[in-house]
N, C-alpha and C positions, 0 to 999 in steps of 0.2 A: 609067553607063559609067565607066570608070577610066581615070585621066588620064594619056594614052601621051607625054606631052610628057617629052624629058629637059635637067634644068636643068645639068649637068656640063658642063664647059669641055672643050674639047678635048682637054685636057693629062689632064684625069680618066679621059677616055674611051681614051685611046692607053695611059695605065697600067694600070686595068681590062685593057684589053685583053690587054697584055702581062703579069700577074698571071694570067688564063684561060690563055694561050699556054703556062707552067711548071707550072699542073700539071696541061693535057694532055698535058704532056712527059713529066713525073713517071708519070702515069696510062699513058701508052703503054710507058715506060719498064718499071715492074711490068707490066704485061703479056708484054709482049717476055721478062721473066725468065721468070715463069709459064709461058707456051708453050715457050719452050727444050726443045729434047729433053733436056739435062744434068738439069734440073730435073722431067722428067717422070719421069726413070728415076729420081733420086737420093726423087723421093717414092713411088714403085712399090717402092722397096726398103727404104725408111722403114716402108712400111706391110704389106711381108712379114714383115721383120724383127719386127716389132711382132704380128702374127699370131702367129707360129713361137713368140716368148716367152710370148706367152698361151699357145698350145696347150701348152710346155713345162712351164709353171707350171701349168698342171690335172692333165697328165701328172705332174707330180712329186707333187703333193699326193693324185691316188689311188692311185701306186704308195706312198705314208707311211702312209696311211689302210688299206691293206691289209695291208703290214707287222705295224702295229701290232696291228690284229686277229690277224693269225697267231701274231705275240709273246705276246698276252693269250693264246691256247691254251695255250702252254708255259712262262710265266714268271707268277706269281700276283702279288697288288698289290706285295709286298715285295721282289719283286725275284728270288725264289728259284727255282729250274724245278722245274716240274710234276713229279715221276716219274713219277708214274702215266700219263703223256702224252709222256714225253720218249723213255723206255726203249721200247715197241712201235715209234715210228717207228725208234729208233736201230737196233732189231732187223732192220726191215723196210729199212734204207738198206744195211745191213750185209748180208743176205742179193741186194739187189739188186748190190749189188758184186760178191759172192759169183760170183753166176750168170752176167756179165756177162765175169769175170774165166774163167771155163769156157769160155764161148760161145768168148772169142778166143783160148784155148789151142789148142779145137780145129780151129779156121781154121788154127790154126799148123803143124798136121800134114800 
């Protein structure tokens, strides 16, 4: 059996004591902060905020990523545009104005 005797003076025992007392103090102290509604919403918004820039930051790197790919269509490694690729779309962006440019004349009448 283990020997429950304690050989501390009194004066040990009342500072122990009061040493336990501070940082239950401290311990309830952090807590009390913890619980705080300030502190609940201030980490709920911590951790939206923190969400939204993730989501932002994948949003940004597949809208770069598809870019690019579309760029690589029309511009070759050097830098230069495709013609053979550039002229049919510019045909068909131009013929789409075109018609677009009809449709709202005749609204106009």
């Amino acid at each position: 059996m283990a020997d429950t005797s304690d050989t501390r003076t009194p004066a040990e025992i009342e500072a122990d004591i009061r040493r336990r007392r501070e940082v239950l103090a401290e311990t309830l102290d952090e807590i009390g902060v913890r619980v705080h509604p300030k502190t609940i919403v201030g980490d709920a918004k911590a951790k939206v905020a923190a969400n939204i820039d993730h989501t932002v930051g994948r949003a940004y790197v597949q809208v770069n990523r598809v870019v690019s790919e579309v760029r690589a269509q029309f511009v070759d490694e050097r830098g230069a545009p495709r013609l053979e690729r550039v002229v049919p779309v510019a045909l068909v962006a131009v013929g789409l104005v075109g018609l677009l440019a009809l449709g709202v004349r005749r609204r106009g009448r």
